[in-house]
C-alpha positions in Angstrom: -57.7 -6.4 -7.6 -58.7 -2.7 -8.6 -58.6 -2.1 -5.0 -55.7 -3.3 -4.0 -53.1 -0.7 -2.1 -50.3 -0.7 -4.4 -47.0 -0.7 -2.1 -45.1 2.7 -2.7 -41.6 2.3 -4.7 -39.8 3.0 -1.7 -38.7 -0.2 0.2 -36.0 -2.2 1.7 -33.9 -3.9 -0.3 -32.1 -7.2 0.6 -28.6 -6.0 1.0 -30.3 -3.2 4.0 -31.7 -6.7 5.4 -28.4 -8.8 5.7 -26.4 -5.7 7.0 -28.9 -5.2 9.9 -28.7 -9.3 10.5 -25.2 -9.3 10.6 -24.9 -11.4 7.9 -21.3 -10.5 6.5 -21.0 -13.8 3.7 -24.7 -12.0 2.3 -23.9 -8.9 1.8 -20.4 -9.7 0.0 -22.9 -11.8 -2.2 -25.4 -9.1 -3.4 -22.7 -6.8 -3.8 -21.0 -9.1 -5.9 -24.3 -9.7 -8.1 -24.4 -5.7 -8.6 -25.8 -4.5 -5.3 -25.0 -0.7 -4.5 -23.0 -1.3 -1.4 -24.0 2.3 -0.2 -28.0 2.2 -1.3 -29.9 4.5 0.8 -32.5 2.5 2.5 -35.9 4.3 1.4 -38.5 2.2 3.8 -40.2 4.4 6.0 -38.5 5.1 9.2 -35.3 4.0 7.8 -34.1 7.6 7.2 -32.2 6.4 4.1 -29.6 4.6 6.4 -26.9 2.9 4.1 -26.2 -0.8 4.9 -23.1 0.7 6.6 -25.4 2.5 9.1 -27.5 -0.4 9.7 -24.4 -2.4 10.6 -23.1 0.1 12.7 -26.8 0.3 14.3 -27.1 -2.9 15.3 -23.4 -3.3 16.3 -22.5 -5.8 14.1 -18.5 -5.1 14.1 -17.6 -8.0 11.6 -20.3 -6.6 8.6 -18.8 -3.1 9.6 -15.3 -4.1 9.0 -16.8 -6.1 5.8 -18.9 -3.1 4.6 -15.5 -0.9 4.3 -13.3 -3.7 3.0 -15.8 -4.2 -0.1 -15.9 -0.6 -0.4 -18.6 1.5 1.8 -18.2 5.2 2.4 -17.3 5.5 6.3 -18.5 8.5 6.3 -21.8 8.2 4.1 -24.6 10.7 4.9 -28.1 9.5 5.8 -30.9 12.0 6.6 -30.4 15.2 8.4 -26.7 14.2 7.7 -25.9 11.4 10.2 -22.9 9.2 10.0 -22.6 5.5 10.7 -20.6 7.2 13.5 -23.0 8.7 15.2 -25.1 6.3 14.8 -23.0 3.5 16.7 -22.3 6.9 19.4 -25.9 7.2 19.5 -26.2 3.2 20.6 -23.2 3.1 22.5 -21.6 0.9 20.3 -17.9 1.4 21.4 -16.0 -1.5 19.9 -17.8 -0.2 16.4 -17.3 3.4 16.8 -13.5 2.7 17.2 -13.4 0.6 14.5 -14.9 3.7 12.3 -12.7 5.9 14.0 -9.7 3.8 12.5 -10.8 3.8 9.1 -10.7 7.6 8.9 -14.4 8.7 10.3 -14.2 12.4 11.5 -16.0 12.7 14.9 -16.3 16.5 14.8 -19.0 16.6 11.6 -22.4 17.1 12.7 -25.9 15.4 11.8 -29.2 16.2 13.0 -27.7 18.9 15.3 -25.5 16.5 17.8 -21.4 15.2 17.0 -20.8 12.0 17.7 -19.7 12.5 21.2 -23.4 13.9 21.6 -25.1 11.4 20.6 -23.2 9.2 22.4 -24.3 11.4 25.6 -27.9 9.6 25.0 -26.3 6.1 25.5 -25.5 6.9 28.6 -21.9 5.4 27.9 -19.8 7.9 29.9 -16.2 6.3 28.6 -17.6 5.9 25.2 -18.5 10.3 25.3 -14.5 10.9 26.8 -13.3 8.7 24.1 -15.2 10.7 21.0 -14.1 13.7 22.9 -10.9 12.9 22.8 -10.6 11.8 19.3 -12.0 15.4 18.4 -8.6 16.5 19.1 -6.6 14.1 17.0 -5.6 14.2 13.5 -6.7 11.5 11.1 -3.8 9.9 11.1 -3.4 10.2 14.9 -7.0 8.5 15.2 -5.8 5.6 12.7 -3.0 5.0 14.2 -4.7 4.9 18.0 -7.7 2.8 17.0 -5.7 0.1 14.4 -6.7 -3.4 15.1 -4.3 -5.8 15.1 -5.4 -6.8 11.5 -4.7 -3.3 10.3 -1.2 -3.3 11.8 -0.3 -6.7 10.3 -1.2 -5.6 7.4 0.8 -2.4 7.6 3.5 -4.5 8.1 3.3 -7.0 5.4 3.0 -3.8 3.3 4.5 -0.9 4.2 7.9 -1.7 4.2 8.2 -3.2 0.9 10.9 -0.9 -0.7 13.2 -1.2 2.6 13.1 -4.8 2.6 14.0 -4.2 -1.2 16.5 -2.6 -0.1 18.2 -4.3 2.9 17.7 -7.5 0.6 20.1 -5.8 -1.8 22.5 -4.8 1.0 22.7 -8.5 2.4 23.5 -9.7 -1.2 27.2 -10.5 -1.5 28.6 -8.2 -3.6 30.2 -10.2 -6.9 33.9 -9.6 -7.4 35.6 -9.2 -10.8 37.7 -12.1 -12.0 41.0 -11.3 -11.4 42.4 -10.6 -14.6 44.6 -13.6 -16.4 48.4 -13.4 -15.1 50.5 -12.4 -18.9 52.2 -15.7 -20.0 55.7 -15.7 -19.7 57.8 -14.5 -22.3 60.2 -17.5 -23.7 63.6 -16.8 -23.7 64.5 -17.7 -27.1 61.8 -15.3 -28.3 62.8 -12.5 -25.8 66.4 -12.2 -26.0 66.5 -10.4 -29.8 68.6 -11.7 -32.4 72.3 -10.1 -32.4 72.8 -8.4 -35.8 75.7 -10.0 -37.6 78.6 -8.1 -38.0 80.2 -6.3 -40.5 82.1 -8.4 -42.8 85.9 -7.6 -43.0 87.5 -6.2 -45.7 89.2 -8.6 -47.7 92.6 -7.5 -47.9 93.5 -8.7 -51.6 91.2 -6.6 -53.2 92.1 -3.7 -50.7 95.7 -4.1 -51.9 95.1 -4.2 -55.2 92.9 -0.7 -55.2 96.1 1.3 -53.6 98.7 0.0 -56.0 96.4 1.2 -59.1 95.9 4.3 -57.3 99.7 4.2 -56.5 100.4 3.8 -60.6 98.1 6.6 -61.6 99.6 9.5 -59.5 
């Protein structure tokens, strides 16, 4: 037992395992129970790939698209500074180099010396080089907007135009009218037509009589 080679600290874990298996429902599991969904794969020879770069190794588009859903870095660095990118250029990977290119990875960084059009060179994928070459000269939003699956763009749509639909949902809402105001009732005409004042009494001509001849007898 004394003898025994002890295994270095450096290893493989399991989440490294299901992302080069293609096993999508596994790694969504371990990263769930705590797993490190970007732990650097220290095995030997594994030049601390991420599970992302062993996805995008193997070609495994699904656990790629999975990987970034759950939260990988697209653009994760592994020794000498290789992408997942270039490591699907390097393998001629084309459905998951678009896919990377989509989610935002930037074809004109360099690892180990080589883009990702230069690697792809060594695949010997001719179309897959012109496309990487091409994307060079895009913007990130030109690239994610070329290489959208149809996924993506569904869910652009579901999404994006939130407040306009808002809004044209307010405009197609019938507009509510006031209540017409209530009509005055109409005045009764007993009520309307004011009361005449009474007129002035007449004089009563006794007493009026009577006043002149005392005045009449005093002068």
């Amino acid at each position: 037992m004394e003898n025994r080679r002890k295994w270095p600290r450096t290893r493989c874990w399991p989440i490294h395992t299901a992302a080069k298996n293609g096993k999508s429902a596994q790694v969504v599991r371990l990263v769930e129970g705590g797993e490190d969904v970007d732990l650097e794969d220290t095995s030997p020879y594994a030049h601390n790939y991420t599970p992302l770069h062993h996805a995008a190794f193997k070609g495994h588009v699904d656990t790629v698209a999975t990987l970034i859903r759950i939260g990988a870095k697209v653009e994760a660095r592994a020794a000498g500074g290789t992408t997942p990118l270039m490591t699907a250029a390097y393998r001629g990977k084309a459905d998951v180099v678009r896919l990377l290119l989509a989610h935002g990875a930037d074809p004109t960084l360099v690892g180990c010396g080589d883009t990702a059009a230069r690697a792809a060179e060594r695949s010997g994928d001719t179309e897959l080089v012109q496309l990487l070459r091409d994307s060079e000269k895009l913007t990130a939003a030109q690239r994610k907007d070329k290489f959208a699956t149809p996924e993506m763009r569904s869910g652009q749509k579901r999404t994006a135009p939130a407040s306009g639909a808002a809004s044209s949902n307010a405009a197609k809402r019938p507009r509510s009218t006031p209540a017409p105001s209530p009509a005055p009732a109409p005045e009764k005409k007993g009520k309307a037509t004011a009361a005449p004042s009474p007129a002035p009494a007449p004089e009563k001509k006794g007493k009026a009589t009577a006043k002149t001849k005392l005045t009449e007898k005093v002068s």
